[in-house]
N, C-alpha and C positions, 0 to 999 in steps of 0.2 A: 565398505564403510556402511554404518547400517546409521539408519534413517532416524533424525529425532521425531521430526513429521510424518504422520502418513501423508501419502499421494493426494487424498482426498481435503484434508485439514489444508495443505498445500495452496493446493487450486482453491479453496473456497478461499481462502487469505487474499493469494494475486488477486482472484477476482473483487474482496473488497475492494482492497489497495488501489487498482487500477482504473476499475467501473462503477462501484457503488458509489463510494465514500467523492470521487468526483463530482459525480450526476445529484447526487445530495446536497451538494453543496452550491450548483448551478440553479439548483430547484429552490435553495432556502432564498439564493441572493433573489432572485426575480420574486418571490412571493415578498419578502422581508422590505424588498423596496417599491411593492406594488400595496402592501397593507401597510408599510410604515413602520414597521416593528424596529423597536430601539436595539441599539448596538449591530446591525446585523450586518456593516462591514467591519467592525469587528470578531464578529463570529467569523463570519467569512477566512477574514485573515488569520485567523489564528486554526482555523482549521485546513485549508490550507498550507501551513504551514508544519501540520500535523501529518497531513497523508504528505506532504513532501519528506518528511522523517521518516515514515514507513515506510515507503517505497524506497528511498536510500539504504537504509537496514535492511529490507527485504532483498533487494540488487545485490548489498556487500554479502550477506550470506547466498544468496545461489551464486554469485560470482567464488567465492570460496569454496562452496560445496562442489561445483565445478572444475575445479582449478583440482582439488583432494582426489574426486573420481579420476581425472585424467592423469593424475600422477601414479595413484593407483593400480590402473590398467595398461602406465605404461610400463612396470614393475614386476608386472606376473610373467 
């Protein structure tokens, strides 16, 4: 099965998804609620909500891409 992603494009996504986009958003809430800045458990939640949609998406296809290679390989 050939790749829509590279290897690399890949890993730098998870690694959004799982590390950046979290710690981002740990970092706005404590600043957001240490300056005061308006809406910002709103941001919060709505981004949250966001890297929870990509990380779902991202899980359904490698769990698919997964399930395709192992059918694959059990066929040859």
């Amino acid at each position: 099965m050939k790749l829509i992603l590279p290897e690399k494009v890949y890993e730098v996504i998870r690694w959004l998804v799982c590390v950046f986009i979290p710690a981002l958003l740990v970092f706005y809430k404590i600043l957001g609620n240490e300056l005061d800045i308006p809406y910002t458990d709103t941001v919060i939640t709505i981004g949250t909500a966001f890297d929870a949609f990509l990380g779902t998406i991202f899980m359904i296809s490698k769990l698919s891409y997964d399930i395709k290679t192992k059918e694959d390989s059990i066929n040859e």
